[in-house]
Every structure is written in structure tokens, then in C-alpha cells.
Backbone as CSV, one residue per row, in Angstrom:
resi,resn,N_x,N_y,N_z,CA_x,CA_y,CA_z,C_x,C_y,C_z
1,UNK,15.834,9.624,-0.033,15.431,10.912,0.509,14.656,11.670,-0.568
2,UNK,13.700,11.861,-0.309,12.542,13.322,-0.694,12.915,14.327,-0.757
3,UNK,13.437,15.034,-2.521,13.498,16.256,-2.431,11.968,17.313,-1.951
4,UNK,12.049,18.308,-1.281,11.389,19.037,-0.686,10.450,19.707,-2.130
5,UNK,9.182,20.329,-1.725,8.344,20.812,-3.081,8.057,21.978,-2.412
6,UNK,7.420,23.077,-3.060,6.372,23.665,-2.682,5.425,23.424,-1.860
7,UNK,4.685,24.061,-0.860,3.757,23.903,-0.432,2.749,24.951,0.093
8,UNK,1.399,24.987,-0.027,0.158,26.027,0.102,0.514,26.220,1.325
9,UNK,-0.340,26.980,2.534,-0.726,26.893,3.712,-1.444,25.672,3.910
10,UNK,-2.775,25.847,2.960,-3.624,24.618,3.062,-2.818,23.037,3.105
11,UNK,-1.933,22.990,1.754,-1.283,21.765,1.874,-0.690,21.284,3.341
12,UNK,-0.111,22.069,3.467,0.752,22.347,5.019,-0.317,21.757,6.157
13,UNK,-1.439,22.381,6.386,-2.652,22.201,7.149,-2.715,20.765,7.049
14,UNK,-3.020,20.104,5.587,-3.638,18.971,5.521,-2.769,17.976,5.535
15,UNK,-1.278,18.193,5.725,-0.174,17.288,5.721,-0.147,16.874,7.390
16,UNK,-0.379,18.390,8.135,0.029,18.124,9.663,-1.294,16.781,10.341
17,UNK,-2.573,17.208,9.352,-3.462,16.664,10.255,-3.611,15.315,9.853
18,UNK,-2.961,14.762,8.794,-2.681,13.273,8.635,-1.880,12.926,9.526
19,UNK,-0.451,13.604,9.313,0.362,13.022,10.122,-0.113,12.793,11.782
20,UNK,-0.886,13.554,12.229,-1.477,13.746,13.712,-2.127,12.681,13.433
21,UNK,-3.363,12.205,12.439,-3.891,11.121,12.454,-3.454,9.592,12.661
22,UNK,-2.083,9.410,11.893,-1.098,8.196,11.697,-0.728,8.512,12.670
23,UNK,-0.381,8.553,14.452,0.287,8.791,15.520,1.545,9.421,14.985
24,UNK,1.641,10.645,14.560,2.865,10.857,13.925,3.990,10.814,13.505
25,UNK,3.478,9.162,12.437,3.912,8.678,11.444,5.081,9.337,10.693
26,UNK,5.847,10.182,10.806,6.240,11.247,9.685,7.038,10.596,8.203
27,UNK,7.535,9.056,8.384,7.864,8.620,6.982,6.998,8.145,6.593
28,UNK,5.779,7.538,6.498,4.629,7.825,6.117,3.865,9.036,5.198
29,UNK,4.030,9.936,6.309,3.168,10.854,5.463,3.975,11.360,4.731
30,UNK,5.097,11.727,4.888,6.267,12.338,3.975,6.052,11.835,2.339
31,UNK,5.916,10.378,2.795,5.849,9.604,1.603,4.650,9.845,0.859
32,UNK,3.627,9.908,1.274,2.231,10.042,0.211,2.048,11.129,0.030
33,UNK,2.685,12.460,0.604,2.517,13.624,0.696,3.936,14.474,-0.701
34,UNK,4.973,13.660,-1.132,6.120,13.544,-1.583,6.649,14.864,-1.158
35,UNK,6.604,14.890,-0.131,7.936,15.661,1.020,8.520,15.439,1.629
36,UNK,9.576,16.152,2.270,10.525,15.354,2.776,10.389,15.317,4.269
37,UNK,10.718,14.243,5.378,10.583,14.251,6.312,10.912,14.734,7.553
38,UNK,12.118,15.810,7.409,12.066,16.590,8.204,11.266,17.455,8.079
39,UNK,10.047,18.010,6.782,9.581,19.092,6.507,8.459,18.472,7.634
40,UNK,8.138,17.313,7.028,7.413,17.015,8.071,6.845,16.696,9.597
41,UNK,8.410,16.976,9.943,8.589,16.730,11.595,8.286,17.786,11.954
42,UNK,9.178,18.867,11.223,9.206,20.509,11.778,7.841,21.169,11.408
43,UNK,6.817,20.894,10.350,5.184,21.470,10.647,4.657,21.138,11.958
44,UNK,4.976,19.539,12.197,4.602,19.180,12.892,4.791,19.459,14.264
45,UNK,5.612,19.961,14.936,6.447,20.265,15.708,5.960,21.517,15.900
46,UNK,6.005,22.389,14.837,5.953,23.571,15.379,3.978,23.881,15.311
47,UNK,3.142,22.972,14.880,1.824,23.287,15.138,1.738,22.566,15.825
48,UNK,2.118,22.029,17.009,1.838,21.064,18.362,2.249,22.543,19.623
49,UNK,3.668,23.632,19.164,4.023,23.988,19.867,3.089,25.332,19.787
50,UNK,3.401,25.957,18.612,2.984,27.459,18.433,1.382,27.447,17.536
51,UNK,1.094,25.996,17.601,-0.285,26.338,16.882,-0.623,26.941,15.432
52,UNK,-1.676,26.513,15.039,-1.888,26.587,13.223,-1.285,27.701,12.393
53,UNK,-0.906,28.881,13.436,-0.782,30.222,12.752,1.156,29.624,12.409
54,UNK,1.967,29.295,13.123,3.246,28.906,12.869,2.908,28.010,11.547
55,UNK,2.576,27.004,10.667,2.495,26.822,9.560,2.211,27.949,8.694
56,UNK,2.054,29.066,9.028,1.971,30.598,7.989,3.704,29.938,7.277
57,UNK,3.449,30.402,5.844,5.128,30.837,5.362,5.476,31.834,5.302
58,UNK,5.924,32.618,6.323,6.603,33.786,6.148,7.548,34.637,5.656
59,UNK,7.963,33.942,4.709,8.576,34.470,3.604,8.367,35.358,2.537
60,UNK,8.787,36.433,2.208,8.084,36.984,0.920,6.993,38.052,1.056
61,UNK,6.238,38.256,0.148,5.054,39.045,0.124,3.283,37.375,0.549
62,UNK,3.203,37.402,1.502,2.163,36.600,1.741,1.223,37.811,2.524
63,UNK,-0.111,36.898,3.101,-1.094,37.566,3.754,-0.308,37.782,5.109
64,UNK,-0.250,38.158,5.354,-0.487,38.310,7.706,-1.581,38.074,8.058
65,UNK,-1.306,37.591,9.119,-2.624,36.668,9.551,-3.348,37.860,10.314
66,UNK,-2.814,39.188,10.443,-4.522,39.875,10.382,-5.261,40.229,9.059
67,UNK,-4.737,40.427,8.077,-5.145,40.249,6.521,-5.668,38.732,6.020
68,UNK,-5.561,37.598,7.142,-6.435,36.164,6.749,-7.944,36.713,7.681
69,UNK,-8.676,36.346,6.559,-9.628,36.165,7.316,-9.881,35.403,8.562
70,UNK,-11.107,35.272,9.641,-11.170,34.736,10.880,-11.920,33.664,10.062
71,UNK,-12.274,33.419,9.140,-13.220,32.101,8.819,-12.090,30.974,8.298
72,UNK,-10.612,31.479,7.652,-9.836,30.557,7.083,-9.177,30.335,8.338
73,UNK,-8.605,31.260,9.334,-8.109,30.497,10.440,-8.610,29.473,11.264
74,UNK,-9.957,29.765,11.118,-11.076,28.596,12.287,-10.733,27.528,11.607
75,UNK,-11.373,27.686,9.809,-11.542,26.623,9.433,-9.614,25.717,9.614
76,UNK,-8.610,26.291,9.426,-7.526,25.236,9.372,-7.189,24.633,10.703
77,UNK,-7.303,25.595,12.080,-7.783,24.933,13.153,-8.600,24.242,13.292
78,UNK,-9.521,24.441,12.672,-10.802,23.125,12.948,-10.808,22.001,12.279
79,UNK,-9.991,21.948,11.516,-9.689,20.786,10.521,-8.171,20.064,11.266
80,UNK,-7.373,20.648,12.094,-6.312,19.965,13.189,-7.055,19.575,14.398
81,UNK,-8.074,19.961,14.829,-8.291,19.401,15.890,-9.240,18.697,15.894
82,UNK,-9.871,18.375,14.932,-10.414,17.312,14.310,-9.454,16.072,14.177
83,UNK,-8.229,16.011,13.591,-7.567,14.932,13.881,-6.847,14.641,14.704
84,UNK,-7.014,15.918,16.027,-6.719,15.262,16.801,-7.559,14.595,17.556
85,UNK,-8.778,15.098,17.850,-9.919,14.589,18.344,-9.987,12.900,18.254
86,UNK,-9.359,12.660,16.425,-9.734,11.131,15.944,-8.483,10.454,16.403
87,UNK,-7.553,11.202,16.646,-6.097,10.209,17.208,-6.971,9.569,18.992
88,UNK,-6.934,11.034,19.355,-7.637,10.434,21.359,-8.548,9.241,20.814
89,UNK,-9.749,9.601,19.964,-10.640,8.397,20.192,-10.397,6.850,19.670
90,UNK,-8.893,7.205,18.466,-8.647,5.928,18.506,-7.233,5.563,19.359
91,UNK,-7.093,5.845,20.467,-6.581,5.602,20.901,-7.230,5.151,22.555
92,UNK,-8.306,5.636,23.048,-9.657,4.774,23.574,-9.779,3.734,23.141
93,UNK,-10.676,3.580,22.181,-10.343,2.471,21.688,-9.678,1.166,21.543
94,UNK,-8.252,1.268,21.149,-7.689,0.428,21.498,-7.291,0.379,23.110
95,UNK,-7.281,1.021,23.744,-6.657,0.493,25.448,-8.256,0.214,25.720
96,UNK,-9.508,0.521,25.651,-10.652,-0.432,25.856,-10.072,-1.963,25.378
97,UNK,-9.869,-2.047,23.733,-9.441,-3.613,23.748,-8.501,-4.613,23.625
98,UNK,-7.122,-3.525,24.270,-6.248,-4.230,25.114,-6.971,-4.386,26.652
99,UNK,-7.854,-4.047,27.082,-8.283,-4.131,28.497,-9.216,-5.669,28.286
100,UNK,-9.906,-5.853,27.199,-10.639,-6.865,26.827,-9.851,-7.737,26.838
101,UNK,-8.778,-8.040,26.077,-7.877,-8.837,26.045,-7.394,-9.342,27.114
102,UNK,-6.725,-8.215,27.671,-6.361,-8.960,29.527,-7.103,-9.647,30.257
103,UNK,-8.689,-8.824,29.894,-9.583,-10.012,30.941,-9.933,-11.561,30.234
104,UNK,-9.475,-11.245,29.339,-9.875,-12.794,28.994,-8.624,-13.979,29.489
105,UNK,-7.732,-13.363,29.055,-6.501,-14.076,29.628,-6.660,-14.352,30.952
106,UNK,-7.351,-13.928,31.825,-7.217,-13.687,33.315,-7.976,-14.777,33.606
């Protein structure tokens, strides 16, 4: 088990959108990411449910996300749905050539 670290917003951002990439992989990314894997279920989890702004850490003295700018929110949304974009298309992909496959068998 992975003791838990610190983590940015950004880190956070760029952890969820691997893991979205690896079909969400989470001992995987946990692992190259050296966090621990529930940290990684629960980003994950909760930016599938409540969207990029729920990875905020709300703890403490941080920004509020009306004090983030609208260009850092686009950009960390636009950088998740970007991988998700690349999960759908590889996932086309392969059922195109599992479909190849069947017809040949046939």
C-alpha cells in the first residue's frame, strides 16, 4: 500500500485524466502517480460525478473557484475531456476489430 502525498489541483487533473485514459485502471495509475488507490478511485469518482470543479481541495486558505480564473477552469476541463474523448475512440476501435475478427471466423 501507497502512502498518500500531496497533491496540486493540476496534479489531481492530470492523475484523473490518465486514469480515464487506462479504462480506469486505478492500480495502475496509483502506481506511476505514487498515490494511493483509493485517492485515486475517489478523484475519480467524484470528477465523473460532480465534474472538474470537485477535484478543488477545499481545505484551508485556497482560491474559490470564482477567484480561479475562467481560462484555468476550461483549460483542466479541456484536458479531461480530452481523455475522455481518447478512451470512446479507443474503444471504437477495438469493437471495429473485434467485428473484423468475427467476420473472418464466419
Amino acid at each position: 500500500m501507497i502512502k498518500g502525498r500531496k497533491t496540486s489541483y493540476e496534479e489531481r487533473v492530470e492523475i484523473v485524466k490518465y486514469c480515464i485514459e487506462q479504462q480506469n485502471n486505478y492500480a495502475e495509475t496509483a502506481q506511476k502517480y505514487q498515490v494511493s488507490y483509493q485517492q485515486v478511485y475517489s478523484w475519480t469518482t467524484k470528477y465523473e460525478t460532480d465534474g472538474v470543479e470537485a477535484l478543488q481541495d477545499k481545505r484551508g486558505k485556497r482560491k474559490t473557484l470564482d477567484a480561479m480564473s475562467e481560462i484555468e477552469k476550461l483549460r483542466a476541463e479541456n484536458k479531461l475531456l480530452e481523455a475522455k474523448n481518447k478512451r470512446q475512440q479507443m474503444e471504437i476501435e477495438f469493437l471495429k476489430k473485434l467485428e473484423e475478427i468475427e467476420r473472418r471466423r464466419s
